[in-house]
N, C-alpha and C positions, 0 to 999 in steps of 0.2 A: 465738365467742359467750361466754358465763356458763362460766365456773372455781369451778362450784358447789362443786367437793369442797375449795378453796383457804380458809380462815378466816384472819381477822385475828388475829395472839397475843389474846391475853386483855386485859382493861381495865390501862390503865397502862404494856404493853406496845409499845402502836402507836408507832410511831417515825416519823419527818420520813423519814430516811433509804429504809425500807422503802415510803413513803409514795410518795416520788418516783421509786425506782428501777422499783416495780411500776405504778404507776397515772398518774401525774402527768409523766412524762417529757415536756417540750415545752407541757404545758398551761400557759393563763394563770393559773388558780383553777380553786376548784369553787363549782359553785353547789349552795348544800343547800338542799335543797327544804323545804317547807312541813312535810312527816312528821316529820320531822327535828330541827324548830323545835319543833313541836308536844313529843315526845315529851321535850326540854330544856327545855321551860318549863313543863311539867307537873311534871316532878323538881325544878327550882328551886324552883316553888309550895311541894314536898310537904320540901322537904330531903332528896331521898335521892341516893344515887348514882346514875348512868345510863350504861350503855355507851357512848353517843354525848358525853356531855361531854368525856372528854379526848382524842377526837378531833376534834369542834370546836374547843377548847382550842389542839393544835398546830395546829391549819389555822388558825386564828388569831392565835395568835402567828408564824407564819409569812407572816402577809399576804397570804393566798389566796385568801379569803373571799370570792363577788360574789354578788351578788341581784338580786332582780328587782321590779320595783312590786306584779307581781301576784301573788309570793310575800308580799310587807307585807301588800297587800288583803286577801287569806285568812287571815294572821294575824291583823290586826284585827278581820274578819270574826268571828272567833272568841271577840274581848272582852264580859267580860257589860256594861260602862258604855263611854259614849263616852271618858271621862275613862282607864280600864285601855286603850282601841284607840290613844288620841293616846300614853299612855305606851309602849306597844309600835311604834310610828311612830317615838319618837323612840330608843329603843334601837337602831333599823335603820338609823340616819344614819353610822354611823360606818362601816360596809361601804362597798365600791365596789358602785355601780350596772351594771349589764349596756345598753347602748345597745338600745333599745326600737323600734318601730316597730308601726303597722297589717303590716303586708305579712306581719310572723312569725307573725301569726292565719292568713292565706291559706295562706303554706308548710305551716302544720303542718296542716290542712285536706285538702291534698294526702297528707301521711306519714302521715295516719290513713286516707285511702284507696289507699294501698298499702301499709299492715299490712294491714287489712281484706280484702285481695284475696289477700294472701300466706298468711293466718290465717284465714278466715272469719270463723264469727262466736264463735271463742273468746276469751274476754274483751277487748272492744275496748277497746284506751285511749282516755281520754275527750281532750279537743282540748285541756284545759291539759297533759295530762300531756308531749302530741306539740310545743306548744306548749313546754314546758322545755325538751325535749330535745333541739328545733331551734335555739332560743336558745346554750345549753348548747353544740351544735355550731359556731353563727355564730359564739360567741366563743371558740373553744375552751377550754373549762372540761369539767372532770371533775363528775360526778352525786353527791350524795351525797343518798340518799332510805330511805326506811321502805316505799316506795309499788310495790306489786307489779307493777301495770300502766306506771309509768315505766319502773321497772327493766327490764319488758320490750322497749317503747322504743325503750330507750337500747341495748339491745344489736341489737335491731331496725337501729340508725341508725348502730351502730358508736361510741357513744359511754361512756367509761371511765368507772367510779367505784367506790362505797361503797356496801352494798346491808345495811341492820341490819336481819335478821329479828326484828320485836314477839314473837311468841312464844317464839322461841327466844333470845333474844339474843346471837345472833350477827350476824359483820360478815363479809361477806364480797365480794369484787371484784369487779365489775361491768367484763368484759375484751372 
């Protein structure tokens, strides 16, 4: 499961190398979720620094990078004009796409009912998070989220990644 006591060095420090040796072995990419996005274009907006940028940074200079439609939707989602959603659309074009389908709604339908069955009723992830994760799994891609109930998921499903606690701002591996 979660290598909760394991933290990523400190900003600037995160390295390709340590990247793929621990997390990334054999994966195709990661997919960074929505939290993720959020918390980088909020510090773009603001000019500040952010933990999460220069590891975006090397996962993208590295050509790692995948997405999903319904990661964009929720970002857009998010625009206060139509005009700031179509410019955040078109910023996501440059990513590889994750191959999509109806049927990863049903699968993850099922993985949310057997968390649900394994965990009760403690915080149940909600159907996009199991929906990521499944996705995330079909393509083999590693997680990189802010999002407590993926993270939980994702280790649920056995699937690797990057987990930035918002309050604390730390990074730490999602195993």
């Amino acid at each position: 499961m979660s290598d909760a006591g394991e933290s990523l060095p400190g900003q600037g420090e995160f390295s390709l190398t340590t990247f793929d040796l621990k997390i990334a072995a054999g994966a195709r990419g990661c997919l960074i979720d929505t939290s993720i996005w959020v918390e980088a274009l909020r510090s773009r907006d603001r000019h500040i620094a952010h933990p999460v940028t220069p590891v975006i940074q090397e996962i993208s200079e590295a050509d790692f990078i995948y997405t999903s439609r319904l990661i964009v939707a929720e970002i857009m989602a998010g625009a206060r004009t139509r005009r700031e959603a179509e410019k955040l659309e078109d910023d996501f074009q440059g990513f590889r796409f994750c191959d999509e389908d109806l049927t990863l709604f049903r699968d993850a339908a099922f993985i949310r009912q057997a968390y649900m069955r394994a965990f009760g009723k403690r915080s149940i992830p909600g159907l996009i998070d199991c929906y990521l994760v499944h996705l995330a799994k079909k393509e083999n891609l590693i997680v990189f989220t802010a999002d407590r109930p993926l993270r939980s998921v994702a280790e649920f499903r056995g699937v690797k990644g990057i987990f930035f606690a918002i309050q604390s701002k730390e990074l730490s591996y999602i195993t």
